[in-house]
C-alpha positions as CSV (number, residue, x, y, z in Angstrom):
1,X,44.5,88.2,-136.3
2,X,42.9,90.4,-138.7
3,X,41.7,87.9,-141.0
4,X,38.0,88.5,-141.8
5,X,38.0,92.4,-141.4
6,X,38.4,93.8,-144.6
7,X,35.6,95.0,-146.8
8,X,33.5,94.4,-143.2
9,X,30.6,97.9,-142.3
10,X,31.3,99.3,-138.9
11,X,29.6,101.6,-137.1
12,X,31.1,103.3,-134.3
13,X,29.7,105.7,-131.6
14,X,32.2,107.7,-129.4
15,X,34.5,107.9,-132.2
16,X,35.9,111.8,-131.7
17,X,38.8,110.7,-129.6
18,X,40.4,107.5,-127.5
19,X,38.9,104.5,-127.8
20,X,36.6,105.2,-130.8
21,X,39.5,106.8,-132.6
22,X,41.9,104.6,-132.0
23,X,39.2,101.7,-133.2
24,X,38.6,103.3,-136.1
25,X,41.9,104.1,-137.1
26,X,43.2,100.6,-137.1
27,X,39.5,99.5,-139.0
28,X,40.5,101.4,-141.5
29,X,43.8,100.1,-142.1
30,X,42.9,96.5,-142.5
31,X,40.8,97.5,-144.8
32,X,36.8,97.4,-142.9
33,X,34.5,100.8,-144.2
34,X,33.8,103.0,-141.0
35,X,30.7,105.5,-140.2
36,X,31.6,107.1,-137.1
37,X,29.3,108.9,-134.7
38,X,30.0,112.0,-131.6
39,X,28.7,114.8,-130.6
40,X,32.3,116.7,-131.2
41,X,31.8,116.9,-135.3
42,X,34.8,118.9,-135.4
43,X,36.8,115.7,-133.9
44,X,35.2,113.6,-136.8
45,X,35.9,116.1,-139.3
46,X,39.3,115.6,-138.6
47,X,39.8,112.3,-138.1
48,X,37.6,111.7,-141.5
49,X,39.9,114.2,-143.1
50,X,43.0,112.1,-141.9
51,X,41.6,108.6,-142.6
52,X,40.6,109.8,-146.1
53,X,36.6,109.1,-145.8
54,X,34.0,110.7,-147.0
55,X,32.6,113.4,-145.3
56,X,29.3,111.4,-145.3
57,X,30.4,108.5,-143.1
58,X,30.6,110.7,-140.3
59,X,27.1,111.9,-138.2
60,X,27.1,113.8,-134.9
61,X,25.2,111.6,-132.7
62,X,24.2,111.8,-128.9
63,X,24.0,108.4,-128.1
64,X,21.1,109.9,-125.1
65,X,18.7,110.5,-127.9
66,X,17.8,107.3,-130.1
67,X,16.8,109.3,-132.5
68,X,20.1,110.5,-133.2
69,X,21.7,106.6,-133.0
70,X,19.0,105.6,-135.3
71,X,20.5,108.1,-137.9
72,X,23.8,107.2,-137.1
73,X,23.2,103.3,-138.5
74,X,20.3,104.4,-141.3
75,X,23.5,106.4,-142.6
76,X,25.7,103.2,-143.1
77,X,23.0,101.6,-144.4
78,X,22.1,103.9,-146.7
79,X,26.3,104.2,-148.0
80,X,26.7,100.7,-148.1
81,X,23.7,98.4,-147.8
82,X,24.0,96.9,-144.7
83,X,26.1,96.8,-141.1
84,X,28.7,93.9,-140.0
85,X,29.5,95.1,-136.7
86,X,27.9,98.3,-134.0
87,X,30.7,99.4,-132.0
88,X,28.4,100.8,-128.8
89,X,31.8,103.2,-127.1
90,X,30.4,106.1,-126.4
91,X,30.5,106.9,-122.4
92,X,31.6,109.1,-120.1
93,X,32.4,109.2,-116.2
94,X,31.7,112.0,-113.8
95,X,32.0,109.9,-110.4
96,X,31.7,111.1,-107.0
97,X,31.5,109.8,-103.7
98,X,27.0,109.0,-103.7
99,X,27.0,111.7,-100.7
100,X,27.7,114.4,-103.1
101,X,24.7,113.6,-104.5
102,X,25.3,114.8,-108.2
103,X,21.6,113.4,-109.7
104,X,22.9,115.4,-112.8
105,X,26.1,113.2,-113.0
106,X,24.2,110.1,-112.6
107,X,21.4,110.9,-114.8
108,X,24.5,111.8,-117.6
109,X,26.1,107.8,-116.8
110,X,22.4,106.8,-117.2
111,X,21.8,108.7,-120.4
112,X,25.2,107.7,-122.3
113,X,27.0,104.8,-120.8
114,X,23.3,102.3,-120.3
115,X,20.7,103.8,-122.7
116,X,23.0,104.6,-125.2
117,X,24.0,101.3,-125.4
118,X,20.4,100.4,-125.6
119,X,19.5,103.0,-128.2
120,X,22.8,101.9,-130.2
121,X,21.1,98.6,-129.6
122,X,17.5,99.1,-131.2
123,X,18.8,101.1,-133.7
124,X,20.9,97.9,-135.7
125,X,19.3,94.7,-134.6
126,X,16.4,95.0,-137.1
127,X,18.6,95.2,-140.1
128,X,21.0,92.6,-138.6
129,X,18.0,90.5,-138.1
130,X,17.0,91.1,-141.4
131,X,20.9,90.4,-143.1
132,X,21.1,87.1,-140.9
133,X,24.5,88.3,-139.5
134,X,25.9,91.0,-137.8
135,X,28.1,91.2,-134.6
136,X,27.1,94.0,-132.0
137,X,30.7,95.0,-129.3
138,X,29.4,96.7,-126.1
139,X,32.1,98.4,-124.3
140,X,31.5,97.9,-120.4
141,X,34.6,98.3,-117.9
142,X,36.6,96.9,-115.5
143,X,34.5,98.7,-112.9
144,X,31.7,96.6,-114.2
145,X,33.1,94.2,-112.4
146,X,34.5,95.6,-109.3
147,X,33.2,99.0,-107.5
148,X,35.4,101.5,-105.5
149,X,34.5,104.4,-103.5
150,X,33.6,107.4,-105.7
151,X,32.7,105.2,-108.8
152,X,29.3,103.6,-107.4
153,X,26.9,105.0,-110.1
154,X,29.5,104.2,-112.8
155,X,30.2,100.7,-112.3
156,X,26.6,100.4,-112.1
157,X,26.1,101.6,-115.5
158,X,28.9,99.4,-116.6
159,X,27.9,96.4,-114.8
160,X,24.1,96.9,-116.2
161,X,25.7,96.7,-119.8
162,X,27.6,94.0,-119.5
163,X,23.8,92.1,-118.1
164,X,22.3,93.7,-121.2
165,X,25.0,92.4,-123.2
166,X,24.0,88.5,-121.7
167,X,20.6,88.8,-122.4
168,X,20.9,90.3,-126.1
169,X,23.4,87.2,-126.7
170,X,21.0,84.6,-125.6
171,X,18.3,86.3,-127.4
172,X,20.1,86.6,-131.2
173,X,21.5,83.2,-131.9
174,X,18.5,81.8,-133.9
175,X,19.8,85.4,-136.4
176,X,23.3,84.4,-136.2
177,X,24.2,87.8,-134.7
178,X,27.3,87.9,-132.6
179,X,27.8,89.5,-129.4
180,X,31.0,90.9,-127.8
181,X,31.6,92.7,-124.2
182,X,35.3,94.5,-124.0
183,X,35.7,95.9,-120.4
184,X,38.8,97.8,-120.4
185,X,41.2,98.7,-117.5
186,X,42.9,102.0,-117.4
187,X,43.3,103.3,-120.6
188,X,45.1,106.7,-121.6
189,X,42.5,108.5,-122.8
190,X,39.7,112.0,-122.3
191,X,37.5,109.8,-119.9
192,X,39.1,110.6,-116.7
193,X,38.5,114.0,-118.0
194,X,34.8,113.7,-117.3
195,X,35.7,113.2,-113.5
196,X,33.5,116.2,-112.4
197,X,34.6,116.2,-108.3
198,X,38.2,117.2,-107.7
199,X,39.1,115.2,-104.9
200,X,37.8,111.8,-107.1
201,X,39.4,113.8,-110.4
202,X,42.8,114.2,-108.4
203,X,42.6,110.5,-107.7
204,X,42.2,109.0,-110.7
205,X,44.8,111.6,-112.5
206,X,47.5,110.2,-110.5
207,X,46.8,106.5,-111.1
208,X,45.7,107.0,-114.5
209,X,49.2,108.8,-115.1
210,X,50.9,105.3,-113.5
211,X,49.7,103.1,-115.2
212,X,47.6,103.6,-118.0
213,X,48.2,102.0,-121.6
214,X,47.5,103.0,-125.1
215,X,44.3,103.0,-126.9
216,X,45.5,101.2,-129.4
217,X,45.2,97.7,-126.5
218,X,41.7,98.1,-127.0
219,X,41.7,98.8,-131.1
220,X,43.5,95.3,-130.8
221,X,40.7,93.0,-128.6
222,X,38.6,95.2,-131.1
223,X,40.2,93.3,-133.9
224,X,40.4,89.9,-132.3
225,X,36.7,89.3,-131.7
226,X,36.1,90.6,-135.3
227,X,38.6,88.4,-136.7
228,X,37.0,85.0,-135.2
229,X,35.6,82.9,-138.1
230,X,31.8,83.3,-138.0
231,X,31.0,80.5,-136.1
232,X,33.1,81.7,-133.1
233,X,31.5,84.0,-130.9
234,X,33.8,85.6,-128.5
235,X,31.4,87.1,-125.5
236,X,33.4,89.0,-123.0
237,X,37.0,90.3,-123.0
238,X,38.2,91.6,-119.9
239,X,41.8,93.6,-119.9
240,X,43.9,95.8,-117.8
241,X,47.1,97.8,-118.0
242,X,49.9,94.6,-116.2
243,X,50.7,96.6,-113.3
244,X,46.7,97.6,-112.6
245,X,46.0,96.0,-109.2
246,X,42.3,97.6,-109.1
């Protein structure tokens, strides 16, 4: 399964902790060259420092200001000449009920989760375009698919990604660019930690605790859609925790 990964230029936003970490961690092991993006630099320091990379493969990056994501994939270019796969992670979830009416919560989902994805977007297709290849992994969520109360503006945010992710596909096959939406279940990892109203916060704590899986499930669908020969283009990976019911 991880045929095709070494030697391979990933980008990753999101990378200070859980997902992006774990992602990057197992890229690095079979071999693929990393430049990781957050806004937590000390987290990258660290993890850069662990992984044995240079200190110039890691930029702090707000995926909410496209200048920033440009940056972020003008550096791997500028290391290593070109970029085989974006890995758009970065995202966050402050939900509450819509009544509660946090507008700065849903303007933050907005920001990071949808135009991040977009910025992360613009900022690689010109020089995959330009390389003929490339492969670009958009994380959505299983709330992209189904809504519960509390997580309204969220799954929004996640379903809109997983649209964007459609269109981009249909739009970059005449460049030979791959496309790849992983919507993960319940994953142990800092995002419920973003949970801003304490009765939604409460909530998710306690399922999260029951049955949440490693990060390392999702460094592994990571790896299976990279590892498809190049005329295999996996689209959309949807997976949950065995005993998720939600």
């Amino acid at each position: 399964m991880t045929q095709n990964i070494a030697g391979k230029i990933v980008v990753i936003t999101g990378a200070s902790s859980g997902l992006g970490e774990a992602v990057a961690r197992r890229l690095v092991a079979e071999g693929a060259k990393i430049v990781i993006g957050a806004r937590r630099t000390h987290r990258l320091e660290a993890l850069a420092d662990a992984l044995g990379l240079d200190r110039k493969a890691i930029v702090k990056t707000d995926v909410s200001k496209a200048d920033q994501v440009q940056a972020l994939v003008d550096q791997a270019i500028s290391l290593y000449g070109r970029v085989d796969v974006l890995i758009n992670n970065a995202g966050l979830m402050p939900s509450s009920p819509l009544e509660k009416r946090d507008i700065a919560a849903w303007d933050a989902m907005i920001d990071i989760n949808l135009k991040g994805t977009l910025y992360g977007i613009a900022a690689v297709l010109p020089q995959m375009q330009h390389q003929k290849s490339g492969h670009i992994i958009n994380v959505a969520s299983v709330a992209g698919h189904k809504v519960g109360p509390g997580g309204a503006v969220y799954s929004a945010t996640k379903t809109a990604v997983r649209v964007l992710s459609e269109g981009l596909r249909q739009e970059v096959k005449a460049y030979n660019i791959r496309t790849t939406i992983i919507s993960p279940g319940a994953v142990a990892t800092e995002l419920t930690g973003s949970v801003t109203d304490a009765d939604t916060a409460q909530r998710m704590k306690a399922f999260y605790e029951q049955v949440a899986i490693p990060p390392e499930s999702f460094a592994e669908t990571v790896l299976f859609a990279m590892s498809q020969p190049e005329a295999v283009d996996i689209n959309e990976i949807l997976f949950r925790p065995t005993a998720q019911e939600y």
